[in-house]
DOVOMI-109897 format. One record per residue (C-alpha): x negated, y, z negated; residue in three letters; residue number from 1. Coordinates in steps of 0.5 Angstrom, whole numbers, plus 500, padded with zeros to 3 digits. Layout:
<rs>
{{X, Y, Z}, "ALA", NUM} ...
</rs>
This chain:
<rs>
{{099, 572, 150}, "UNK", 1} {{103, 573, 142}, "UNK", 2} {{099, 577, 138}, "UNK", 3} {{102, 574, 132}, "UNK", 4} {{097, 570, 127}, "UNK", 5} {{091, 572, 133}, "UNK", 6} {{085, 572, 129}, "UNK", 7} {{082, 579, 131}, "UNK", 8} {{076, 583, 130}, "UNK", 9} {{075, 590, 131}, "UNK", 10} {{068, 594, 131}, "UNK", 11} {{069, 601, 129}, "UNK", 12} {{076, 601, 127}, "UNK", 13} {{076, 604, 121}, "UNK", 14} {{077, 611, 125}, "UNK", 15} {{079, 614, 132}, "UNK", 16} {{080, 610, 138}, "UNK", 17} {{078, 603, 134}, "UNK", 18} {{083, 606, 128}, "UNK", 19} {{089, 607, 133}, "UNK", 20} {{088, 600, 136}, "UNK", 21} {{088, 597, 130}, "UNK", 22} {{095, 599, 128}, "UNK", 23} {{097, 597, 134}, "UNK", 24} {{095, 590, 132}, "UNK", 25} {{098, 590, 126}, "UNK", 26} {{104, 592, 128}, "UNK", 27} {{103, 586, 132}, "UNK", 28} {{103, 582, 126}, "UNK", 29} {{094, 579, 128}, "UNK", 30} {{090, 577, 123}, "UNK", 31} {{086, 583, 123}, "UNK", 32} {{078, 583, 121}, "UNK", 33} {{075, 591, 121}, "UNK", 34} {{068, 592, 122}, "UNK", 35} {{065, 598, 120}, "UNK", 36} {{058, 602, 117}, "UNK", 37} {{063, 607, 112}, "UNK", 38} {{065, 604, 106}, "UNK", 39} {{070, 609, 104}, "UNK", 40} {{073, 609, 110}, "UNK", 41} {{073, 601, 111}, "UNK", 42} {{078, 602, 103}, "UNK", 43} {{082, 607, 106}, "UNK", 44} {{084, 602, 112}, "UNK", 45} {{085, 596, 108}, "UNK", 46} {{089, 600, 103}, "UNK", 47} {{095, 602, 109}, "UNK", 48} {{094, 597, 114}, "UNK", 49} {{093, 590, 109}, "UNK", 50} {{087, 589, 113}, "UNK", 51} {{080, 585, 111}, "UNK", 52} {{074, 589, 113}, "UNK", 53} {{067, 588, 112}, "UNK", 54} {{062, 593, 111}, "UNK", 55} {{056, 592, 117}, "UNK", 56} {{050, 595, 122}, "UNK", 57} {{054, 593, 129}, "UNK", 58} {{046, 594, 132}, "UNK", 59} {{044, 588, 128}, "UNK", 60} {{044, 582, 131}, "UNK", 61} {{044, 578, 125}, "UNK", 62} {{050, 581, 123}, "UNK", 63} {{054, 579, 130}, "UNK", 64} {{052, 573, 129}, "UNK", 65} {{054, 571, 122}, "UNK", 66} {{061, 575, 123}, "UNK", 67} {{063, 572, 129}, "UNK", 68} {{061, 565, 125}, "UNK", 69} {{065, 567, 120}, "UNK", 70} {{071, 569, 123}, "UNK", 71} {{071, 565, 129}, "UNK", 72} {{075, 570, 132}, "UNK", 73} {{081, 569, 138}, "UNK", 74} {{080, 576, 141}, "UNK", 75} {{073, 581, 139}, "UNK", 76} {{074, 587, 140}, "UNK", 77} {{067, 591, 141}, "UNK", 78} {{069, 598, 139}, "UNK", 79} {{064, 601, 134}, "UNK", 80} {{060, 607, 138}, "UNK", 81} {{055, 614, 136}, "UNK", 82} {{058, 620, 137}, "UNK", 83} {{053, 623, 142}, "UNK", 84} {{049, 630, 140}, "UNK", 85} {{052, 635, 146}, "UNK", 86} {{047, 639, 150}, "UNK", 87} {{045, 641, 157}, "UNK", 88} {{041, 636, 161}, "UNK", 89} {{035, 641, 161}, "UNK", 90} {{035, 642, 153}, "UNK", 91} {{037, 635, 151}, "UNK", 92} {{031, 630, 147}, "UNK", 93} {{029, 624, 149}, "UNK", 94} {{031, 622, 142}, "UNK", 95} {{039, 625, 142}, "UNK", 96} {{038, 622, 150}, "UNK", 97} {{038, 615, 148}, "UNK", 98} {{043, 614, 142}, "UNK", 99} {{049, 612, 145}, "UNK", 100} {{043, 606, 148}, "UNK", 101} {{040, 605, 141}, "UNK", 102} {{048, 604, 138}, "UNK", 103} {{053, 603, 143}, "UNK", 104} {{049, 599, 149}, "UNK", 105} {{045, 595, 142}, "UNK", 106} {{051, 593, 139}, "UNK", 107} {{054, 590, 145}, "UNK", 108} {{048, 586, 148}, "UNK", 109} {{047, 583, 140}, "UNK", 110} {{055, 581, 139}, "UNK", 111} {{056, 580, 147}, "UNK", 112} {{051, 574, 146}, "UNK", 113} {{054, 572, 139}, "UNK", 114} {{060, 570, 143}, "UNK", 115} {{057, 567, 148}, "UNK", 116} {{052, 563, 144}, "UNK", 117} {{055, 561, 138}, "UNK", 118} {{061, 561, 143}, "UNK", 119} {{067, 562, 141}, "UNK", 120} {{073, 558, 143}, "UNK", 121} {{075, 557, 150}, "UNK", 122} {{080, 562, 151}, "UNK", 123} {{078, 567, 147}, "UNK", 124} {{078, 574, 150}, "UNK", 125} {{073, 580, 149}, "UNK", 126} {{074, 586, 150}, "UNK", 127} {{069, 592, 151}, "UNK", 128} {{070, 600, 149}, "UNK", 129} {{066, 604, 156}, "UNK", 130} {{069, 610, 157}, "UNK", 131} {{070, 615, 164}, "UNK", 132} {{064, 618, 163}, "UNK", 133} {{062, 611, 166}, "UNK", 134} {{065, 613, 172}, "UNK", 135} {{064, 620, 172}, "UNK", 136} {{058, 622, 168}, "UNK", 137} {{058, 626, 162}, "UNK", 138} {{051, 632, 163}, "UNK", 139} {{053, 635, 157}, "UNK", 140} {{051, 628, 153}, "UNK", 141} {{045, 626, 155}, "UNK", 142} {{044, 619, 156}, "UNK", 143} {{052, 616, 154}, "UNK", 144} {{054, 616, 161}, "UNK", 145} {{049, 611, 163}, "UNK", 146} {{050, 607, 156}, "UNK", 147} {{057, 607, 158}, "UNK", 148} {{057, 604, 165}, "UNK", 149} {{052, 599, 162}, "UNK", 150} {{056, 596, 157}, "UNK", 151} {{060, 596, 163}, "UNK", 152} {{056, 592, 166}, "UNK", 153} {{054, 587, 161}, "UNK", 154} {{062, 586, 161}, "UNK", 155} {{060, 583, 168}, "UNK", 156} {{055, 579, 166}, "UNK", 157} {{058, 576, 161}, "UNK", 158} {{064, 574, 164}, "UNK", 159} {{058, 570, 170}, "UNK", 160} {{054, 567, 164}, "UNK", 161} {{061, 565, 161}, "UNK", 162} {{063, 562, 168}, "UNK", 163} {{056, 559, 169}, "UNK", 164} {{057, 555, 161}, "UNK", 165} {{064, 553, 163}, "UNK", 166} {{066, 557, 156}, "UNK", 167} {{073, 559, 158}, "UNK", 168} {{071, 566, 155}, "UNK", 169} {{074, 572, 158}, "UNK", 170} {{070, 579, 158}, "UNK", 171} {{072, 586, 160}, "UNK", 172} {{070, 593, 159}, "UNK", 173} {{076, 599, 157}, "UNK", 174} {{075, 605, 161}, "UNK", 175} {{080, 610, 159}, "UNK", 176} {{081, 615, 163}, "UNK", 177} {{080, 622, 160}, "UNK", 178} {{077, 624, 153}, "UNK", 179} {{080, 623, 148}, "UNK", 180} {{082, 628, 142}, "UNK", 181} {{082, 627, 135}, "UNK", 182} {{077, 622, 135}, "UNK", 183} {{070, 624, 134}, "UNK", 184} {{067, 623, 140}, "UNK", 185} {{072, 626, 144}, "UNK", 186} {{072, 632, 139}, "UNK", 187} {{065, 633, 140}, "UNK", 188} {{066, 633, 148}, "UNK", 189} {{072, 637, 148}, "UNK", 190} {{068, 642, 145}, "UNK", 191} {{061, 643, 148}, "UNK", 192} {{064, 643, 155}, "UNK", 193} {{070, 648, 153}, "UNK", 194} {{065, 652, 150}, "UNK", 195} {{059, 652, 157}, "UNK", 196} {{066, 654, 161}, "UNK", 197} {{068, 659, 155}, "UNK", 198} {{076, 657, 154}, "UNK", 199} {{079, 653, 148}, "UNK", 200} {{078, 645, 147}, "UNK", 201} {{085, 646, 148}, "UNK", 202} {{085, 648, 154}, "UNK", 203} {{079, 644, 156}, "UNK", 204} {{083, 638, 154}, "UNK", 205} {{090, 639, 158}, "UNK", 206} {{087, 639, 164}, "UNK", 207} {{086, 631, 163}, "UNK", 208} {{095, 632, 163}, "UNK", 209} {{099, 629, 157}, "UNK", 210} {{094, 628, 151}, "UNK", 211} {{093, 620, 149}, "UNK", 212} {{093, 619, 141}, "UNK", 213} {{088, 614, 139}, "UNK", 214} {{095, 610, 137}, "UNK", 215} {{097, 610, 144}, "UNK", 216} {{091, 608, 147}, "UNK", 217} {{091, 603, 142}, "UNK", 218} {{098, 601, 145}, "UNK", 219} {{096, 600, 152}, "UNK", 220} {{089, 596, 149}, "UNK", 221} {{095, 591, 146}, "UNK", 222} {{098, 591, 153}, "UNK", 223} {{092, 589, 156}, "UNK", 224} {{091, 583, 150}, "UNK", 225} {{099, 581, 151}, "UNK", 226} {{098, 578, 158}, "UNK", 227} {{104, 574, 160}, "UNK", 228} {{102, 570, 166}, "UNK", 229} {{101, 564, 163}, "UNK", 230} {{107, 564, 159}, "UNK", 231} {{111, 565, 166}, "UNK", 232} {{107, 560, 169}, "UNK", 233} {{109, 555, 164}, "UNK", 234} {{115, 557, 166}, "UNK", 235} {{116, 558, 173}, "UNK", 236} {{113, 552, 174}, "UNK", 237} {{118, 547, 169}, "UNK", 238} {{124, 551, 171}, "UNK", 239} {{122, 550, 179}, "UNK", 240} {{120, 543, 178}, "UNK", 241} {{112, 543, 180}, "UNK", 242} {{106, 547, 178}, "UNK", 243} {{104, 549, 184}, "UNK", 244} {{111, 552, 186}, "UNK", 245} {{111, 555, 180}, "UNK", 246} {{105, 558, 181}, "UNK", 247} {{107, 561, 188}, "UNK", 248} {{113, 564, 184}, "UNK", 249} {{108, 567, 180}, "UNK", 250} {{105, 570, 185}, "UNK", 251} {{111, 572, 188}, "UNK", 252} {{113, 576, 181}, "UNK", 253} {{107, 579, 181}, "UNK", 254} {{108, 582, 187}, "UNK", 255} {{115, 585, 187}, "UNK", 256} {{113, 588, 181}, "UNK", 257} {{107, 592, 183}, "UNK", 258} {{112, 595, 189}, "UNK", 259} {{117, 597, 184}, "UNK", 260} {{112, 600, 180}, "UNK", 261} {{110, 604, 186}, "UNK", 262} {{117, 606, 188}, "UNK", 263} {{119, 608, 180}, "UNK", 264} {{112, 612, 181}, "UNK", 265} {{114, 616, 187}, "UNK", 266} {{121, 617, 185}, "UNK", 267} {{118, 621, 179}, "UNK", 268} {{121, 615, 173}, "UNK", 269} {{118, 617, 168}, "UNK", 270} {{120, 611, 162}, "UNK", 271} {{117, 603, 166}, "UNK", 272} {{121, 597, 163}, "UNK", 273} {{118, 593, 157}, "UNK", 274} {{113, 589, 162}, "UNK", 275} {{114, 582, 160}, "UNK", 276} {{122, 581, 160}, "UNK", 277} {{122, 586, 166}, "UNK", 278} {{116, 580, 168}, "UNK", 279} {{121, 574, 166}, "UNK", 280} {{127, 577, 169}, "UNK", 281} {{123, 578, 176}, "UNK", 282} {{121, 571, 176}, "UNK", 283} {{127, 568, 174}, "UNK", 284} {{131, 571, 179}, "UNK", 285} {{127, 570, 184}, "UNK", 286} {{125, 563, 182}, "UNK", 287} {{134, 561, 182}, "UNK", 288} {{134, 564, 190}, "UNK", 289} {{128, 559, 192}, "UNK", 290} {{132, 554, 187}, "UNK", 291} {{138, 556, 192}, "UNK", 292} {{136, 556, 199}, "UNK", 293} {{134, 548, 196}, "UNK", 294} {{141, 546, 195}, "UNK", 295} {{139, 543, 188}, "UNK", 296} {{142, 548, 184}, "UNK", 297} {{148, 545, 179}, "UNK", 298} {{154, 548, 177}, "UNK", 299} {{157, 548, 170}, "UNK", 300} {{162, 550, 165}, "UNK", 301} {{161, 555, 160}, "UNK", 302} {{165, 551, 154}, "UNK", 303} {{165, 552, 147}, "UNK", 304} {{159, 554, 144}, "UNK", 305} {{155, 549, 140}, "UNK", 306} {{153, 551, 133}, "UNK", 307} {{145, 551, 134}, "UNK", 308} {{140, 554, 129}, "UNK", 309} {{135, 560, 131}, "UNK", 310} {{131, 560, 125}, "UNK", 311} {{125, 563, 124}, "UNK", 312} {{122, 556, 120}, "UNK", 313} {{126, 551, 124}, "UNK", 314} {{128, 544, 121}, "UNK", 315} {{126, 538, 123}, "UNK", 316} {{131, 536, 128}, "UNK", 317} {{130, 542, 131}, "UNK", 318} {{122, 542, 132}, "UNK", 319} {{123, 535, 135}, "UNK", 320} {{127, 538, 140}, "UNK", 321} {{122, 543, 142}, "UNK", 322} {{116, 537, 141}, "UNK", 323} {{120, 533, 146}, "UNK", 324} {{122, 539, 150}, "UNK", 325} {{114, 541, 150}, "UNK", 326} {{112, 534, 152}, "UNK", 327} {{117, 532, 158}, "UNK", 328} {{114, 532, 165}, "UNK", 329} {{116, 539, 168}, "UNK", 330} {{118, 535, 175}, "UNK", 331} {{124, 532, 170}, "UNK", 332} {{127, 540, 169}, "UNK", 333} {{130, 540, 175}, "UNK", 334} {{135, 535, 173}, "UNK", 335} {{137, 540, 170}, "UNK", 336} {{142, 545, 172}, "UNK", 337} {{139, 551, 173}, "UNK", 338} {{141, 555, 166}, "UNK", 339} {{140, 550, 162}, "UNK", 340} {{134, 548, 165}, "UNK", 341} {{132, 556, 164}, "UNK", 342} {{136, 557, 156}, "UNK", 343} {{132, 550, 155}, "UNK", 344} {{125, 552, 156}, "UNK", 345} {{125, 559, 154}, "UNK", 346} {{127, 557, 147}, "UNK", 347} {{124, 550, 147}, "UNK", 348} {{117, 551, 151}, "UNK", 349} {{117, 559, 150}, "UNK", 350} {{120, 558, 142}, "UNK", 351} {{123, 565, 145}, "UNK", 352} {{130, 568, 141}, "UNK", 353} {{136, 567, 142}, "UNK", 354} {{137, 574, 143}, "UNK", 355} {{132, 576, 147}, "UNK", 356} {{135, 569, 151}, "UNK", 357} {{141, 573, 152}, "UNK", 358} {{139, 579, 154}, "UNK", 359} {{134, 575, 160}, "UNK", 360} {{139, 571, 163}, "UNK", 361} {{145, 576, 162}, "UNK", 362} {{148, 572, 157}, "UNK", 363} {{152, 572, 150}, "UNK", 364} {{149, 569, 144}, "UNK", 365} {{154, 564, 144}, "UNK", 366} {{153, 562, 151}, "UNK", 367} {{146, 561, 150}, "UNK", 368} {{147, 557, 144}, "UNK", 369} {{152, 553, 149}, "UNK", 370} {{147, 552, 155}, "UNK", 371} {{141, 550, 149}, "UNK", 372} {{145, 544, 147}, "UNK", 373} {{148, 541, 153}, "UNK", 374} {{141, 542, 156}, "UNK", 375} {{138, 539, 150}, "UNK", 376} {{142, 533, 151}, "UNK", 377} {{141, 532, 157}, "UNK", 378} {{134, 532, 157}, "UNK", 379} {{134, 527, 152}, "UNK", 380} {{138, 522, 157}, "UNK", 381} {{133, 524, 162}, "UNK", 382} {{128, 521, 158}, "UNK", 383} {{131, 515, 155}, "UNK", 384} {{134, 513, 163}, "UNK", 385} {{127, 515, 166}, "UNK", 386} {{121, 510, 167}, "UNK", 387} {{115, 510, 162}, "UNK", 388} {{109, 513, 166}, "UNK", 389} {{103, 509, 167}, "UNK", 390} {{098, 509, 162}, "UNK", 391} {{094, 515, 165}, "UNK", 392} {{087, 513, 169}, "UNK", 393} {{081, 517, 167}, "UNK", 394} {{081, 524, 171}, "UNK", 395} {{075, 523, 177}, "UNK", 396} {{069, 527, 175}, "UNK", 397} {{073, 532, 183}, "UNK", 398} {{080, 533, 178}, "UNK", 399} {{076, 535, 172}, "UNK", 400} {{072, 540, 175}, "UNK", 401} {{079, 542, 179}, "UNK", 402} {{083, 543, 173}, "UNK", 403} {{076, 547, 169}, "UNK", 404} {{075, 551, 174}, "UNK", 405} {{082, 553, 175}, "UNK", 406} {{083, 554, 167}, "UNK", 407} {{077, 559, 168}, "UNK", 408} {{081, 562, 173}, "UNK", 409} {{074, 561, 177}, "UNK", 410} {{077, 562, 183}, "UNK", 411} {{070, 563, 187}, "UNK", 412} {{068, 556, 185}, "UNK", 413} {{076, 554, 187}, "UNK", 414} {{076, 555, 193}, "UNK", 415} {{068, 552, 194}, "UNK", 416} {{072, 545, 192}, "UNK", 417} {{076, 546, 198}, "UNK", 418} {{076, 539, 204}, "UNK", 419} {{077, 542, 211}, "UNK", 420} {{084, 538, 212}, "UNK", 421} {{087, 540, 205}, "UNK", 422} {{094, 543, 205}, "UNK", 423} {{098, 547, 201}, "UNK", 424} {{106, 547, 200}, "UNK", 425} {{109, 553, 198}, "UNK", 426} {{116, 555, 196}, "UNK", 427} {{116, 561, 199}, "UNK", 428} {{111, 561, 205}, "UNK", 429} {{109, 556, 211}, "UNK", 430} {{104, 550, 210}, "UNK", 431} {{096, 553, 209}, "UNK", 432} {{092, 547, 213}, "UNK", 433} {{085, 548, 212}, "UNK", 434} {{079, 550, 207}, "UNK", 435} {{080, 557, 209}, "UNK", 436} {{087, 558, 210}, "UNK", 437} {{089, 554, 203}, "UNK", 438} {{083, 558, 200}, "UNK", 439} {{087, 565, 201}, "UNK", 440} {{091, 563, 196}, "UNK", 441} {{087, 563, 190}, "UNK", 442} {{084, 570, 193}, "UNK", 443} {{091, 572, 193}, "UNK", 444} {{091, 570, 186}, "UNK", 445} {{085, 573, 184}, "UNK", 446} {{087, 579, 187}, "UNK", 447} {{093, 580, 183}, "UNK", 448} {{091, 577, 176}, "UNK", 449} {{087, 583, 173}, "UNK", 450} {{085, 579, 167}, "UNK", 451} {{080, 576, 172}, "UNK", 452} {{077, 584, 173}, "UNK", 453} {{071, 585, 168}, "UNK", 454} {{074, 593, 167}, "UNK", 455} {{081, 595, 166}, "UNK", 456} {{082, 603, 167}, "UNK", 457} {{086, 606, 162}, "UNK", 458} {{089, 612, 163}, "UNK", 459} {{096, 617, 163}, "UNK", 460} 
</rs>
């Protein structure tokens, strides 16, 4: 997913992790909401990053619902937390015991129900702050690590109350792996337990291995938010010529590059690819040795380039190629030869820059531009040439279901659907005969997707 124009908004940006995330996000040209109880700091943050910010209690619940009303917001990030009075288990009271569930787990419970009662838009993403101490406990700040693991907990919750509904909204809870300095709560942290074991926060910190700033821990929340599995999707599927078989590349790719990253990790590479051209160039790769072994990939000469215009407001011509790419049905790409096809949906389908075509598919600009207006003309000949499809039947009340369900990625309910003679057709596997053997296959999927987990572990 682009970040570009997403509406976004933050509880708790206006300082340490929620402050670095915003950056982050501004960097990635969103729209940005900050939501925050501390006026000066909210005129700071709007001052240097052009954001808008409201001033509000996050534990009030007409507050959620009157902001998450407001904005309407694609992505909500529930940032906003107490810093924790810090003391041993055996001093601390109940009243400092219990701030991280009368602010944090408050908070959450009031705005995780605004997002599913008002409800936000189907595809909508939350995203919740937990913290290691969720996994790990935290006796040196009473209550938090039991208001962190619930916040995670009600993640869960309302990623079953979501599927239930049929909203389409997504929840997840951040667990960062480490305390962090530099922000209040880590600070405090670091501090109380580098004094009951007589060393320097310094030292105390170190042991978590290389510092993570708020901004990098805001850059690795953005690469959670920047999901490409559906743009890949989109264009496996029309480069291979079938949904289904472009979901089996999908697969394929996601596999190939958790084993790479494992073998980068063993051999001590410190510095991993950019994750989504890396993703794409997996894919594409893959996708052309499947297209071989069909003996349905075409060749063709690289002739002089065409002139094609690569603006960022394009003119009118150029959007109705795109809107005629947009609409052709993905089973009429594979008529065309296999670069152009390729050039064609990234830059029509996937509004991807010329450039960054290039630099994909090993390419000059002009080659690109070259493949982009043969292709183009190609595929409008291939749909004035191509039957009109028949006006299209209402979906039976089984398809709607199926295409819900799969859209939700409720991989469970999926595989409940499934016929015991059903069969599934892969490019790259044998035939699946069976609700069991056809219902592997979402498992598999489910595995590997890990937008469906309710939490996502951050950590160096």
């Amino acid at each position: 997913m682009s970040l570009n124009d997403k509406k976004i908004v933050v509880t708790g940006g206006s300082r340490g992790l929620g402050l670095g995330l915003v950056e982050a996000l501004v960097a990635r040209s969103a729209i940005v909401t900050v939501v925050a109880r501390e006026v000066e700091a909210l005129d700071s943050v709007r001052a240097r990053l052009g954001v808008v910010t409201i001033a509000a209690d996050v534990t009030e619940e007409t507050a959620a619902k009157r902001i998450l009303g407001q904005t309407r917001p694609d992505i909500l990030v529930l940032n906003a937390g107490a810093k924790p009075p810090m003391g041993r288990f055996d001093q601390v009271s109940w009243a400092d015991f219990t701030v991280a569930w009368e602010t944090d787990v408050k908070a959450g419970l009031y705005w995780l129900q605004a997002a599913l009662n008002l409800p936000l838009k189907p595809g909508s993403r939350v995203l919740v702050g937990s913290s290691g101490a969720a996994i790990n406990g935290s006796p040196m700040s009473g209550g938090y690590g039991g208001a962190k693991r619930m916040l995670w907990f009600m993640a869960k919750y309302a990623n079953g109350i979501a599927q239930q509904k049929h909203l389409g909204i997504r929840f997840q809870a951040i667990v960062p792996q480490q305390i962090i300095g530099g922000t209040g709560v880590g600070d405090a942290g670091a501090n109380a337990y580098a004094r009951s074991m007589g060393i320097t926060a310094e030292a105390f910190l170190a042991g978590f291995g290389a510092p993570m700033p708020p901004r990098e821990f805001g850059e690795k929340v953005v690469s959670v938010l920047e999901d490409p599995k559906p743009e890949l999707h989109r264009y496996c599927a029309r480069l291979m010529g079938s949904v289904i078989d472009g979901e089996d590349v999908v697969q394929d790719t996601l596999v190939r590059a958790v084993v790479a990253l494992k073998e980068m990790e063993q051999q001590g590479v410190v510095e991993t690819p950019p994750l989504r051209p890396w993703l794409f160039r997996i894919a594409h790769n893959r996708a052309l040795d499947l297209l071989r072994g069909r003996a349905v990939r075409r060749t063709e000469p690289i002739e002089a380039a065409v002139d094609v215009a690569d603006q960022a407001h394009p003119d009118p011509v150029e959007t109705l190629m795109r809107q005629e790419a947009v609409k052709t049905a993905v089973s009429r790409f594979a008529e065309l030869p296999a670069m152009q096809r390729s050039v064609v949906i990234l830059k029509d389908v996937l509004d991807e820059q010329l450039s960054e075509i290039a630099a994909l598919l090993d390419l000059t600009v002009d080659a690109v531009k070259g493949h982009l207006a043969r292709g183009r003309a190609r595929l409008r000949e291939i749909n004035a040439q191509a039957r009109l499809f028949p006006a299209a039947r209402p979906a039976s009340s089984m398809v709607a279901r199926y295409t819900t369900l799969f859209n939700q990625r409720d991989w469970d309910g999926l595989r409940a659907l499934l016929a015991n003679d059903v069969k599934l057709k892969q490019s790259s596997y044998p035939v699946r005969t069976g609700s069991a053997d056809v219902g592997m296959f979402f498992g598999i999927y489910s595995k590997l997707d890990p937008t469906t987990d309710a939490e996502v572990t951050l950590a160096r």
